[in-house]
BAFI-3210 file (N, C-alpha, C; in Angstrom, 3 decimals, decimal comma, padded with zeros to 6 digits):
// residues 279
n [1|2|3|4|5|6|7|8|9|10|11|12|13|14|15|16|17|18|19|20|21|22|23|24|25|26|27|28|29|30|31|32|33|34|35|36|37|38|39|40|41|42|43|44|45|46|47|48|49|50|51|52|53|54|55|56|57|58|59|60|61|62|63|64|65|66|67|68|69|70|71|72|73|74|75|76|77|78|79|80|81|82|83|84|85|86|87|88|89|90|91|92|93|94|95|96|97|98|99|100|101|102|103|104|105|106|107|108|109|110|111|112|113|114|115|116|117|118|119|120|121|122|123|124|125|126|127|128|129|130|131|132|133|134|135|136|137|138|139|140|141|142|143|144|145|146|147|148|149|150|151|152|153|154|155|156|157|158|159|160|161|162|163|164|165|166|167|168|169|170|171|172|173|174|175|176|177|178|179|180|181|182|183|184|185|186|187|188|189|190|191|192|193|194|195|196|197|198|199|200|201|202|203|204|205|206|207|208|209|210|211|212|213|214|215|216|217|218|219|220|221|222|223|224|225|226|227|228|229|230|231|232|233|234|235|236|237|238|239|240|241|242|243|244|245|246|247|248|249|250|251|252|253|254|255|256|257|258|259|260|261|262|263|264|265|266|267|268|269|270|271|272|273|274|275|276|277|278|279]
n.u [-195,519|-198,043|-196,825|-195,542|-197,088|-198,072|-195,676|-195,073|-194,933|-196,478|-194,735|-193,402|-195,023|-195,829|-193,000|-193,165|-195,549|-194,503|-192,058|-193,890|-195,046|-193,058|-190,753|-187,501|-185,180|-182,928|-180,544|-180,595|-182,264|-184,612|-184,475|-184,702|-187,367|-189,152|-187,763|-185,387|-183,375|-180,067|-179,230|-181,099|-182,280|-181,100|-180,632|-183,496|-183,425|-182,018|-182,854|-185,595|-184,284|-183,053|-185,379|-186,303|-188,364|-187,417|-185,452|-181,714|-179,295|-176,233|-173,909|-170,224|-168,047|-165,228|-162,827|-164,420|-167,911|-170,840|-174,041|-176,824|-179,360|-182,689|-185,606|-188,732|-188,123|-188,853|-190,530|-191,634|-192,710|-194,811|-197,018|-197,949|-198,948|-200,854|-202,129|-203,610|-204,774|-203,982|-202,441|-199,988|-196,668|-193,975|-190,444|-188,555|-188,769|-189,420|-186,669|-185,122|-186,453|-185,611|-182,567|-182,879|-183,668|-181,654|-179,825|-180,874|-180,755|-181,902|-182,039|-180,532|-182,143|-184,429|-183,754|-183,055|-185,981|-187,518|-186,060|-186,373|-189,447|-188,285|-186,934|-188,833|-190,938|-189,346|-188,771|-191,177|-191,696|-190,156|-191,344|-194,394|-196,607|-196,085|-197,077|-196,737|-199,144|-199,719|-198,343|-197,096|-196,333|-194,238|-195,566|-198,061|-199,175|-198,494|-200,793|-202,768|-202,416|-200,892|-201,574|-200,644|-198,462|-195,567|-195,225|-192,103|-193,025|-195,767|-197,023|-198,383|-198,216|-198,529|-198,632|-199,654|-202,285|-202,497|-203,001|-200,776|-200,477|-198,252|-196,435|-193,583|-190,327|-187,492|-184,162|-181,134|-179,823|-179,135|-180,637|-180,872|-181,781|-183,160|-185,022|-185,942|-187,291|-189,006|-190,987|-192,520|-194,849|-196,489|-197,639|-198,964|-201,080|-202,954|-205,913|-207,357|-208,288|-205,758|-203,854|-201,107|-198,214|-195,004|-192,171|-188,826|-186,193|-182,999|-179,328|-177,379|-176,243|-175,487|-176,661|-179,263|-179,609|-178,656|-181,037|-182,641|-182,090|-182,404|-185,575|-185,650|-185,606|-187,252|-189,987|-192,174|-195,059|-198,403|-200,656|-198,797|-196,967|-193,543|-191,371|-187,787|-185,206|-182,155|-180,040|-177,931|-179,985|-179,704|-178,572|-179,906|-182,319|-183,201|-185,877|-188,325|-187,627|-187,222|-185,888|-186,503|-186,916|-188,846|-189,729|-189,039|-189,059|-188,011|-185,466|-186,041|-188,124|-190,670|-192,147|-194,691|-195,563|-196,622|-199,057|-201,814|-202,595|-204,984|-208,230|-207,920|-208,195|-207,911|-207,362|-206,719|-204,468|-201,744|-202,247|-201,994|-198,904|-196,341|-194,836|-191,094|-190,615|-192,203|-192,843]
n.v [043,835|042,418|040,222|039,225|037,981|035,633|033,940|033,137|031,132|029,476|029,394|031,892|033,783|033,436|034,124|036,510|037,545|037,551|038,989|041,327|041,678|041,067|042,368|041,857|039,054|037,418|034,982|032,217|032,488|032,354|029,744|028,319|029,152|028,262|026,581|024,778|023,891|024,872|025,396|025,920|027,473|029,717|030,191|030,472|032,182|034,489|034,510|035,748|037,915|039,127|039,846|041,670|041,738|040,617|042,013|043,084|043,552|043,922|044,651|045,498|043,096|042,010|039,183|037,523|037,371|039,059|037,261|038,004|040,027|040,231|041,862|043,310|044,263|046,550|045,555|043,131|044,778|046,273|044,291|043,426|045,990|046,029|043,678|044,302|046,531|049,063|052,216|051,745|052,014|053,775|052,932|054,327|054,801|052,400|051,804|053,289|053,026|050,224|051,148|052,996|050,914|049,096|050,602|051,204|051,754|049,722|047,621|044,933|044,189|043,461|041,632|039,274|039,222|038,343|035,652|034,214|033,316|032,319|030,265|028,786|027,770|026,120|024,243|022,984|022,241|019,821|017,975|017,067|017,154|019,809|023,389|026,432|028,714|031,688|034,427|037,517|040,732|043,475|046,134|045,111|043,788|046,558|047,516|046,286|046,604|048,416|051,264|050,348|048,404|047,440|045,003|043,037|040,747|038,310|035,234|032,387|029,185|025,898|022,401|019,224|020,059|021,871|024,936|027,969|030,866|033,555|036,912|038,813|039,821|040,723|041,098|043,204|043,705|046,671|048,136|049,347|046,898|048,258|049,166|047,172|045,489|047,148|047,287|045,315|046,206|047,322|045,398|044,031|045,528|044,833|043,774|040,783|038,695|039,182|038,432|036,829|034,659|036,220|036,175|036,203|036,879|036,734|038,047|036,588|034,068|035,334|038,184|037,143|035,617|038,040|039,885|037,404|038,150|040,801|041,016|039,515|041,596|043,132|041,905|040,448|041,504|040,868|038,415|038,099|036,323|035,683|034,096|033,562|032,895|032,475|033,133|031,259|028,690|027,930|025,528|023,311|022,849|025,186|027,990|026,452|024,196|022,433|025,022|027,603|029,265|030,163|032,646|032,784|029,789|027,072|025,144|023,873|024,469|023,768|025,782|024,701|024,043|026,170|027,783|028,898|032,546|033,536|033,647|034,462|034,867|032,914|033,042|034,032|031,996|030,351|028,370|028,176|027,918|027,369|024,290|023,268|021,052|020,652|020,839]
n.w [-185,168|-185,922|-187,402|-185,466|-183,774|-184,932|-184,541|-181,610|-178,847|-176,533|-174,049|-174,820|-174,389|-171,717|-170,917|-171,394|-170,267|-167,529|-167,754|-167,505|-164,921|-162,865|-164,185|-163,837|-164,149|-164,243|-166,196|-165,532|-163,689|-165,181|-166,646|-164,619|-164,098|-166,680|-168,563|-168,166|-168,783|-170,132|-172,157|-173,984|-173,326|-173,932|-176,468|-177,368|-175,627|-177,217|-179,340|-179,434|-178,431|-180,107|-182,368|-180,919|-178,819|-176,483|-174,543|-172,881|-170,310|-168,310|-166,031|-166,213|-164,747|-163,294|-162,021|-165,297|-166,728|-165,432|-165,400|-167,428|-167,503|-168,149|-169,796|-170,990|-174,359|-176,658|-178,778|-177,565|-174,799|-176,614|-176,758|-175,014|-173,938|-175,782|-175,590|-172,960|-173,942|-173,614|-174,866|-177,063|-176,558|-177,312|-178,669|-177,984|-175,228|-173,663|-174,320|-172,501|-170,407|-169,285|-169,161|-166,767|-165,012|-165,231|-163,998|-161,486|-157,806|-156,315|-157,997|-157,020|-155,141|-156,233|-157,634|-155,855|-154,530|-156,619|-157,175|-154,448|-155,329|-157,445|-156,908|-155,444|-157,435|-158,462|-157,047|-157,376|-159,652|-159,539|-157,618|-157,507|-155,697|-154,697|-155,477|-156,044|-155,756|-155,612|-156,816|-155,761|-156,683|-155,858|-156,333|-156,314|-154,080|-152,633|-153,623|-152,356|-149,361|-148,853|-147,482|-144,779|-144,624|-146,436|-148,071|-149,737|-151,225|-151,725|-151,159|-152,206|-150,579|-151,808|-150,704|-150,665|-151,138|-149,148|-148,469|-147,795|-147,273|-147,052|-146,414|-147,756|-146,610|-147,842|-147,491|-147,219|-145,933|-145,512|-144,059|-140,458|-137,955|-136,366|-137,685|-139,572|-137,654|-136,475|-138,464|-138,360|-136,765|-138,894|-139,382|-137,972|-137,780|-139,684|-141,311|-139,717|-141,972|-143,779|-142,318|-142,805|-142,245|-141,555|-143,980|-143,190|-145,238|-145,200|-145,753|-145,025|-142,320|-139,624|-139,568|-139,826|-137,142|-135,274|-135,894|-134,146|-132,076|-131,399|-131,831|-128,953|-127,126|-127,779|-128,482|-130,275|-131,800|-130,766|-132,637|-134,857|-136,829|-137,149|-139,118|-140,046|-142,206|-144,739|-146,860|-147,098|-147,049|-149,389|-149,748|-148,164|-149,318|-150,419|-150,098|-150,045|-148,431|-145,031|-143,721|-141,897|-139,429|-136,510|-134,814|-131,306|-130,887|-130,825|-133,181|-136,715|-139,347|-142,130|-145,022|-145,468|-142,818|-141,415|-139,862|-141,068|-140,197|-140,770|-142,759|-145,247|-148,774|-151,487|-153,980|-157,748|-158,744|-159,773|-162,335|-164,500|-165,310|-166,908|-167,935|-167,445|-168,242|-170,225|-174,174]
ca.u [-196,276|-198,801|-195,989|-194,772|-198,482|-198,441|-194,294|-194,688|-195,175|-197,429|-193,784|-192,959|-196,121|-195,772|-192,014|-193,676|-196,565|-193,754|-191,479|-194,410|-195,657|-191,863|-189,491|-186,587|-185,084|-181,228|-180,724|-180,560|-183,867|-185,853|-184,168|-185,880|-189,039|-189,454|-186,819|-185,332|-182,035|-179,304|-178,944|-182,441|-183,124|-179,674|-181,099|-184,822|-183,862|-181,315|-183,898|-186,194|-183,372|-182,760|-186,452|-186,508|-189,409|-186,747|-183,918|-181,221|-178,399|-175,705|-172,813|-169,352|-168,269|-163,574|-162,900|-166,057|-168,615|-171,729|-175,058|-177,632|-180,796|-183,226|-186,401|-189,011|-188,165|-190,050|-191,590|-192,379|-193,513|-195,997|-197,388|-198,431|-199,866|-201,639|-203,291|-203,945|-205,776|-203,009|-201,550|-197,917|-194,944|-192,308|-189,391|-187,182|-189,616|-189,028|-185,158|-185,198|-186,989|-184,460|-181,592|-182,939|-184,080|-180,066|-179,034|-181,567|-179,812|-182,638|-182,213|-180,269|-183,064|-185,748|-183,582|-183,298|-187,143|-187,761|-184,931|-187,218|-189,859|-188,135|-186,474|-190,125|-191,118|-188,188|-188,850|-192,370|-191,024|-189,612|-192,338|-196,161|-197,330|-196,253|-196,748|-196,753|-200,523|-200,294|-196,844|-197,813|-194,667|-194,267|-197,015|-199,296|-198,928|-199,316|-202,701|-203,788|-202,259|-200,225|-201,786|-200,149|-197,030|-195,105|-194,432|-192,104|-193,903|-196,785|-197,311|-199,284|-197,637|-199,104|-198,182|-200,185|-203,533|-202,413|-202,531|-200,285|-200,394|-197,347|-196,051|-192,057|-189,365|-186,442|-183,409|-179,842|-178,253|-179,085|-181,289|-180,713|-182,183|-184,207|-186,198|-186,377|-188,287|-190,143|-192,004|-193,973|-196,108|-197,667|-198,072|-199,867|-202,384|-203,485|-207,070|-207,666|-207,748|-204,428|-202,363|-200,911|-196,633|-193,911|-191,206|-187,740|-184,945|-182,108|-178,553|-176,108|-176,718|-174,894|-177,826|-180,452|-178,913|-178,727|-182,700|-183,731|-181,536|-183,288|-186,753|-185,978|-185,588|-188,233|-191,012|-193,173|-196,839|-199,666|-201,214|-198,057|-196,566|-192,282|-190,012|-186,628|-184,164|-181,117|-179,212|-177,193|-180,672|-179,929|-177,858|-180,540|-183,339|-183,980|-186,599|-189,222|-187,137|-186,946|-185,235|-187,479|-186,360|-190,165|-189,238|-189,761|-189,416|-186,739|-185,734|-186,378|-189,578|-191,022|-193,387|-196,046|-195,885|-196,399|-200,454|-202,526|-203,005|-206,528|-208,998|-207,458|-208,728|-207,008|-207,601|-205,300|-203,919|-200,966|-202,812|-201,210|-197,624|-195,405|-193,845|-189,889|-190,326|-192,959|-192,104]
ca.v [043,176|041,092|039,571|038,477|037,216|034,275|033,249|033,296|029,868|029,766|029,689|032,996|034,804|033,257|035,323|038,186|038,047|037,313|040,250|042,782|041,186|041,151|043,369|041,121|037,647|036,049|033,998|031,289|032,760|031,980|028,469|027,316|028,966|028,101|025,204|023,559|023,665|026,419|025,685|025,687|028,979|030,740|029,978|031,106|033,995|034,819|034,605|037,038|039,484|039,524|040,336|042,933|040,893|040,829|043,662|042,547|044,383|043,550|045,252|045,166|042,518|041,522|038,878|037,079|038,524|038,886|036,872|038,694|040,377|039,922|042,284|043,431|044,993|047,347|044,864|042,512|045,902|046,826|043,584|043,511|046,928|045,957|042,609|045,416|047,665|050,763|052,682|051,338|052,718|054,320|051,899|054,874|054,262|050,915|051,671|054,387|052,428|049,542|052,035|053,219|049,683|048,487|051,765|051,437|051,092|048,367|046,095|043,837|043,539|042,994|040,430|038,659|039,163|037,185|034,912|033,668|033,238|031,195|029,243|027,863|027,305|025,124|023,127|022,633|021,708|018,889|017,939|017,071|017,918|021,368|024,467|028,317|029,432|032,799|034,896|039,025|041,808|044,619|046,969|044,743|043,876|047,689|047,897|045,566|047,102|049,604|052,064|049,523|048,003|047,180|043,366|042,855|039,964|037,818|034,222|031,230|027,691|025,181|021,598|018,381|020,978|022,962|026,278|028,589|032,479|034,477|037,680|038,139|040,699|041,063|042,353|042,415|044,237|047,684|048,736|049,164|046,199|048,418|049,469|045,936|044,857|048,172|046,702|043,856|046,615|047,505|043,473|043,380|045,963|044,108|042,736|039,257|038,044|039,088|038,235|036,216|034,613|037,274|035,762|037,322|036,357|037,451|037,551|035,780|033,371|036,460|038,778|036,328|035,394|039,153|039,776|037,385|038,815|042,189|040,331|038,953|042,452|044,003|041,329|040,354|041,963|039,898|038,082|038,140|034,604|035,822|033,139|033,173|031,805|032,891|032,772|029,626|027,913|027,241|024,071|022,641|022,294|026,182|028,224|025,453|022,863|022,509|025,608|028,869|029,478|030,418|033,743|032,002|028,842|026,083|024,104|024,577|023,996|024,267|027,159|024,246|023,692|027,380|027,309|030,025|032,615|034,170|032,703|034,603|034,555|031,743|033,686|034,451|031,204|030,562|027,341|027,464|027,949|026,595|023,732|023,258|019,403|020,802|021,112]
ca.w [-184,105|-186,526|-188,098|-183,907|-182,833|-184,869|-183,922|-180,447|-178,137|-175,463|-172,931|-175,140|-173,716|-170,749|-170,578|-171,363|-168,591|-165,954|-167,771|-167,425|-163,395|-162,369|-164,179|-164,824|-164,426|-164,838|-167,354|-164,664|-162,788|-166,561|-167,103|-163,961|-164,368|-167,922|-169,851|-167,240|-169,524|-169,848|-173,590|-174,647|-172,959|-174,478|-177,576|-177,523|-175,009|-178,012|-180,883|-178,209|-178,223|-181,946|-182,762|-179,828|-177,811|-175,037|-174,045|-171,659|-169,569|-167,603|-165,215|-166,078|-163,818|-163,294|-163,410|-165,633|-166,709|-164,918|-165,986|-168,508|-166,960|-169,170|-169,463|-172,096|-175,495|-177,481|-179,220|-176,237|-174,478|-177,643|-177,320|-173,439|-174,150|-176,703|-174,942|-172,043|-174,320|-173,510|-175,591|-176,999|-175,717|-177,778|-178,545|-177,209|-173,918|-172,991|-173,826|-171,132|-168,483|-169,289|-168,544|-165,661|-164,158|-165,042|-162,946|-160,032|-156,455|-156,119|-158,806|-156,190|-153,902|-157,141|-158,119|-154,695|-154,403|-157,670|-157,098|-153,955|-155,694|-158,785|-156,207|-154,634|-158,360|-159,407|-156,233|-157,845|-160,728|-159,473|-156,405|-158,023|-154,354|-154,104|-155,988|-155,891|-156,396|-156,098|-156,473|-155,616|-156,345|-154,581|-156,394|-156,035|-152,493|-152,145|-153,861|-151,636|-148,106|-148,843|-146,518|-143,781|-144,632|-147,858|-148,303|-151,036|-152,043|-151,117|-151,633|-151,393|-150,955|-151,654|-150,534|-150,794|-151,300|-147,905|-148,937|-146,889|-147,394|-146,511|-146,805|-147,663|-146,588|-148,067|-146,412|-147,778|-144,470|-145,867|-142,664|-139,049|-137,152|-134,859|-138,319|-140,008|-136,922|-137,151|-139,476|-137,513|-136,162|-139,159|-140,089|-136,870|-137,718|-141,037|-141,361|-139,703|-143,490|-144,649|-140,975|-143,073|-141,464|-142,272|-144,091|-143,589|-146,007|-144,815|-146,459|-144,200|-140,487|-138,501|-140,027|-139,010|-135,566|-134,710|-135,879|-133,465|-130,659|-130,999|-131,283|-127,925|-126,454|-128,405|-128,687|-131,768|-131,614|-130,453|-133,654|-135,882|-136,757|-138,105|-139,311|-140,722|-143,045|-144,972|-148,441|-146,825|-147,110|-150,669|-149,312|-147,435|-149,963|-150,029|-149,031|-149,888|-147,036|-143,422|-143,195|-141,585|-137,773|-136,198|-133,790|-130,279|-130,996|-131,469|-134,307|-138,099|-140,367|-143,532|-145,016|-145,075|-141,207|-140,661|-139,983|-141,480|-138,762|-140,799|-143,618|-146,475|-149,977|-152,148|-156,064|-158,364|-158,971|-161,187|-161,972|-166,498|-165,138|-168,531|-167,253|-167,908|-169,190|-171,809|-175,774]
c.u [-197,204|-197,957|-195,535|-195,949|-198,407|-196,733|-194,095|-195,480|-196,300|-196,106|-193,229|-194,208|-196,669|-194,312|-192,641|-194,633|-195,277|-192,773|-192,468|-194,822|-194,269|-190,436|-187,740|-185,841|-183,396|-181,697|-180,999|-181,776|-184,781|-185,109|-185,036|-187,101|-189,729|-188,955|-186,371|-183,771|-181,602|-179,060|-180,075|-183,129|-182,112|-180,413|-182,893|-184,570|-182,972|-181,984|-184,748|-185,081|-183,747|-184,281|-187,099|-187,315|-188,646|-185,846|-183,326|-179,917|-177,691|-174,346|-171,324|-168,590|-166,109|-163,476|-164,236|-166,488|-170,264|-173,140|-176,166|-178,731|-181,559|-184,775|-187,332|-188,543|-189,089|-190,746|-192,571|-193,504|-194,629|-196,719|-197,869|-199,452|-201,019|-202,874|-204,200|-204,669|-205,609|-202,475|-200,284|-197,102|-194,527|-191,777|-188,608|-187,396|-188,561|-187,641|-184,763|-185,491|-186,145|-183,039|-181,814|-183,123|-182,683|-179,326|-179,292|-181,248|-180,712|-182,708|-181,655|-181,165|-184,402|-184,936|-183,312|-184,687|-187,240|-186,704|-185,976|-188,113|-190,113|-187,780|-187,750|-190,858|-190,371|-188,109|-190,363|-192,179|-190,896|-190,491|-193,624|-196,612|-196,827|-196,388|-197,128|-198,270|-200,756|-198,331|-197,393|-196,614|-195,033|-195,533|-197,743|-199,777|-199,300|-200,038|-203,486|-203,558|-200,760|-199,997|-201,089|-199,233|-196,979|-194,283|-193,423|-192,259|-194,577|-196,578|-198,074|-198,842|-198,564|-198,493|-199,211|-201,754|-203,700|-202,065|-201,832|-199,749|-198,796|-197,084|-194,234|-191,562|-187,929|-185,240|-182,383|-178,965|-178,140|-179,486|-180,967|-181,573|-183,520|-185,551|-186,523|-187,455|-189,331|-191,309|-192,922|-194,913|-196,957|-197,810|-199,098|-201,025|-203,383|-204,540|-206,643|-207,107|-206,664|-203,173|-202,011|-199,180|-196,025|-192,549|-190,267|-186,563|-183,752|-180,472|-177,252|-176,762|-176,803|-176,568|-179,181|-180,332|-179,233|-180,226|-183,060|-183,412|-182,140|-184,502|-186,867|-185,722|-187,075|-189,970|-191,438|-194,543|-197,176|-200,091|-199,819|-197,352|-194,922|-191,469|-189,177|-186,078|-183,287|-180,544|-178,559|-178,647|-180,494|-179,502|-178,428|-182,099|-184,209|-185,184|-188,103|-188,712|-187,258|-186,030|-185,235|-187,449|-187,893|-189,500|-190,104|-189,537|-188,001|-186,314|-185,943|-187,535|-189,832|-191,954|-194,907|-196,172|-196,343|-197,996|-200,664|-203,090|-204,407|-207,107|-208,576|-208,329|-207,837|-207,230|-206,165|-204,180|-202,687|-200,990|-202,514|-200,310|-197,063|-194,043|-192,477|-190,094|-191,174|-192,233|-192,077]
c.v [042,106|040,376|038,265|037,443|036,056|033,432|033,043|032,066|030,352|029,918|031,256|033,941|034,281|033,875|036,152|038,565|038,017|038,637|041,182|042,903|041,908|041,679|042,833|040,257|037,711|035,583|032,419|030,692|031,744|030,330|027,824|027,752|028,566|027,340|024,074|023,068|025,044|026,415|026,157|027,299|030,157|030,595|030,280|032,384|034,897|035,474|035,969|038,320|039,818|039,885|041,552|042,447|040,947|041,463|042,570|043,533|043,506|044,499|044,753|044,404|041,798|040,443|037,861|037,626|037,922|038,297|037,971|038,944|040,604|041,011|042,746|044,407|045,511|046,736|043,908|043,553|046,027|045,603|043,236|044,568|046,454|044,727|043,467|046,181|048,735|051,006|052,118|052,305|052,692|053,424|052,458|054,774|053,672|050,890|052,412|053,671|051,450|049,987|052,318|051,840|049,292|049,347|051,767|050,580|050,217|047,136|044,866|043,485|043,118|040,964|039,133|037,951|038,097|036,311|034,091|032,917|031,787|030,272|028,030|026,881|026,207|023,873|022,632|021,529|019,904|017,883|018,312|017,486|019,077|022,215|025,892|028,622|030,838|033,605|036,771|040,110|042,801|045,919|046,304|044,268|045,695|048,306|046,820|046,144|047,945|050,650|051,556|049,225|047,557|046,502|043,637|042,360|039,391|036,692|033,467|029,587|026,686|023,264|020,282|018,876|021,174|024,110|027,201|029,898|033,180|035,724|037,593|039,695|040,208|041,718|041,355|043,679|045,730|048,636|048,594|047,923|046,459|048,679|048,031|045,557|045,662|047,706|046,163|045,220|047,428|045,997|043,558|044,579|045,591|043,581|041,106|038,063|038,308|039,211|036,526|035,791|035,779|036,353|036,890|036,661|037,142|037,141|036,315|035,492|034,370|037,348|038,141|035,833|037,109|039,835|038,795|037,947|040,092|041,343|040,327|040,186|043,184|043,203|041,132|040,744|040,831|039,410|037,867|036,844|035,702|034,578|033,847|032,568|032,833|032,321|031,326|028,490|027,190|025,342|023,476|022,537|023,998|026,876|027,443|024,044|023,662|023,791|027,629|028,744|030,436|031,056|033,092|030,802|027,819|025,331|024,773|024,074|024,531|025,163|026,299|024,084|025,169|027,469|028,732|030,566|033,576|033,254|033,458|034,139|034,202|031,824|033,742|033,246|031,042|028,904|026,987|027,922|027,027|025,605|022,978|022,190|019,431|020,578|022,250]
c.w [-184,651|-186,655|-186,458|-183,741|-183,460|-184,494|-182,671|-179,958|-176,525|-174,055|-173,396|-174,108|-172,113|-169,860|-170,243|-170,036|-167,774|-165,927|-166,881|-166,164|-162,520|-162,893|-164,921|-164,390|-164,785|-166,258|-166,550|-164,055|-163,987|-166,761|-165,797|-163,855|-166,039|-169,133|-169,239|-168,114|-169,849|-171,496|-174,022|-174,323|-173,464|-176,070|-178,257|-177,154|-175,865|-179,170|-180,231|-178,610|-179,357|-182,605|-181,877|-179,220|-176,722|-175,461|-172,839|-171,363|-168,816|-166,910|-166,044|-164,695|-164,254|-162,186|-163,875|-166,186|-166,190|-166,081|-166,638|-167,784|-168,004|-168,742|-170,980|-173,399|-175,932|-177,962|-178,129|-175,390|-175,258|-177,401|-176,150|-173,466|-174,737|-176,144|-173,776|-172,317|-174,064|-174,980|-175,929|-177,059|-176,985|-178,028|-177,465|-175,776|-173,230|-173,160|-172,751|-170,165|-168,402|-168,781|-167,132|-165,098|-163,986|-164,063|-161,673|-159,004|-155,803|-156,893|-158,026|-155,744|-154,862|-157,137|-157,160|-154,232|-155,065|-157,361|-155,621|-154,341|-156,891|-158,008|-155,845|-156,055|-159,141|-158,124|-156,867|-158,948|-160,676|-157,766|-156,812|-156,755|-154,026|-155,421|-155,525|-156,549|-156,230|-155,904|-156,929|-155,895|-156,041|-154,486|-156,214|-154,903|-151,838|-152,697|-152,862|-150,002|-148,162|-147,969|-144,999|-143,385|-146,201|-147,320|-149,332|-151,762|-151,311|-152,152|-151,243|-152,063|-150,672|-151,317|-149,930|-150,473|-149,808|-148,590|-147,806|-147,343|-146,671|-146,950|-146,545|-147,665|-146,573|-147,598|-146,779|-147,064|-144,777|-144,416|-141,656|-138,871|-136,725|-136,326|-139,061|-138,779|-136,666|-138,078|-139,359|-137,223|-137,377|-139,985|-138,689|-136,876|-139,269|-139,717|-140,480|-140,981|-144,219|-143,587|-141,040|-141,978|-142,453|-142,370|-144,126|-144,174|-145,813|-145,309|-145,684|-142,774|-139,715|-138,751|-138,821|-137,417|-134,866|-134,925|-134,445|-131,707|-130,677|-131,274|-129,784|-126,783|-126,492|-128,254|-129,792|-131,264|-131,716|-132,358|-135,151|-135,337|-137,592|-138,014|-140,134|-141,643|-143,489|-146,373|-148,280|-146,926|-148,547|-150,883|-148,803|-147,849|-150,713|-149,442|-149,011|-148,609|-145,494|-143,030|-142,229|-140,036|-137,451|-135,021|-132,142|-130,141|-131,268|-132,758|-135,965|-138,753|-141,617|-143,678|-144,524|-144,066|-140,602|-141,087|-139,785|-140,524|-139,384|-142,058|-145,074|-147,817|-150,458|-153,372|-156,338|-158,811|-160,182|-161,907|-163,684|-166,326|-166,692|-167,560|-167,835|-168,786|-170,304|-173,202|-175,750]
res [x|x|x|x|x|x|x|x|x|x|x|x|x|x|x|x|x|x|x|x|x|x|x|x|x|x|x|x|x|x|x|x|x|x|x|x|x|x|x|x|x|x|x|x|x|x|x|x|x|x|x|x|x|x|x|x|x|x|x|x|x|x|x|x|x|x|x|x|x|x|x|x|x|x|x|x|x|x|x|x|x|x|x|x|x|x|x|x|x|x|x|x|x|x|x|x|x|x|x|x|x|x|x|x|x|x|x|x|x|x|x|x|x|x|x|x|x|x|x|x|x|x|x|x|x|x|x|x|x|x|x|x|x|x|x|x|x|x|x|x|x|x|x|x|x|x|x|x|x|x|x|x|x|x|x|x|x|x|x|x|x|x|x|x|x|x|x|x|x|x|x|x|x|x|x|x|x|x|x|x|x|x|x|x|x|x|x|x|x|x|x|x|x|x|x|x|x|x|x|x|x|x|x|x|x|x|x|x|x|x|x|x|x|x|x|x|x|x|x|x|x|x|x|x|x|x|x|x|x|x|x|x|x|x|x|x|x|x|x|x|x|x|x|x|x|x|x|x|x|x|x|x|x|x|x|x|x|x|x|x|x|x|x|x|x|x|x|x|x|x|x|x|x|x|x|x|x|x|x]
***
């Protein structure tokens, strides 16, 4: 671990925070939050492996083979701890929780989650007037309202210094309908300050088409703002463009048109993001 602290780049320990926040990343996900090239990141996130700083997994996948999930290694692990002021983990640890994370009948919907997320960031990237100032995952969303409802992420977009708070649900067609919309009613007993819009990402049009047809039976609670969108948004600028269907309403819009429905606290900034065009 001495020997690591002085080899590591300020985008290396900027992996690692995002490993230990969010769990684990493509190879694809980390090229746009962090190189901005598919060689350049095969080749660091390579060197990473080979010193154990990063672990990665993947599915047997016919025909192909599926992209590399990338997450921390024992050493990466010891070295989070250690800035943390915990105890370090085991090696055999962090290979265990790696096993299980590659096994768990959620890693689709993590990697969907984050996959949101990187998406809004790689529009940043490339757009000086917008960025992502605060990006929340799922525990930490339920230390903050837990007792309420469980977001699976929380954000705050920012776009020509409009800040715009949301909360985000995920949904890849696993749930009934009648309980996805279940949900609004505990978004509508949140605080004032955190009735923030409910994003719903949804995997396919049909999906999203049939959400707002039960809406329009069911209603949306008083005080709750829900928009829309869909995996097909990726073709139309993703989920940073014109493409978020507002429940009620006609037409399509962006997250920034969707006006903050409380006064929210605006901390937490991710305001030394490592940006791709760096050295």
């Amino acid at each position: 671990m001495a020997g690591e602290l002085g080899r590591l780049t300020p985008r290396d320990r900027f992996l690692l925070d995002l490993l230990d926040q969010h769990k684990t990343f493509t190879t694809d996900q980390l090229v746009d939050l962090a190189f901005g090239s598919v060689g350049r990141a095969r080749n660091r996130l390579n060197t990473l492996h080979s010193r154990n700083i990063l672990d990665r997994f993947r599915h047997y996948q016919r025909p192909g083979s599926q992209a590399w999930r990338w997450t921390l290694g024992p050493v990466g692990a010891a070295l989070i701890a250690a800035g943390h002021g915990d105890p370090l983990p085991r090696p055999a640890a962090v290979r265990d929780a790696t096993a299980r994370l590659a096994m768990s009948p959620t890693l689709g919907h993590l990697l969907t989650t984050n996959g949101f997320f990187v998406a809004l960031t790689a529009h940043a990237h490339t757009d000086p007037s917008t960025r992502l100032d605060r990006w929340w995952n799922e525990a930490r969303c339920r230390e903050q309202v837990g007792a309420v409802v469980r977001p699976d992420g929380h954000g705050v977009w920012n776009v020509g210094g409009r800040a715009v708070p949301f909360w985000l649900e995920v949904d890849l067609g696993t749930e009934t309908l009648s309980r996805v919309v279940g949900k609004l009613t505990g978004y509508a007993a949140l605080p004032t300050s955190r009735a923030y819009p409910v994003l719903f990402w949804f995997p396919t049009g049909a999906r999203e088409q049939n959400f707002h047809t039960h809406l329009t039976r069911t209603g949306v609670p008083d005080a709750v703002t829900v928009a829309t969108a869909a995996d097909y948004a990726a073709d139309t600028g993703g989920p940073a463009g014109p493409v978020w269907r507002v429940a009620g309403h006609p037409g399509r819009i962006s997250i920034a048109d969707l006006a903050p429905t409380g006064d929210g606290d605006r901390g937490n900034a991710l305001q030394d993001r490592w940006h791709p065009n760096a050295a």
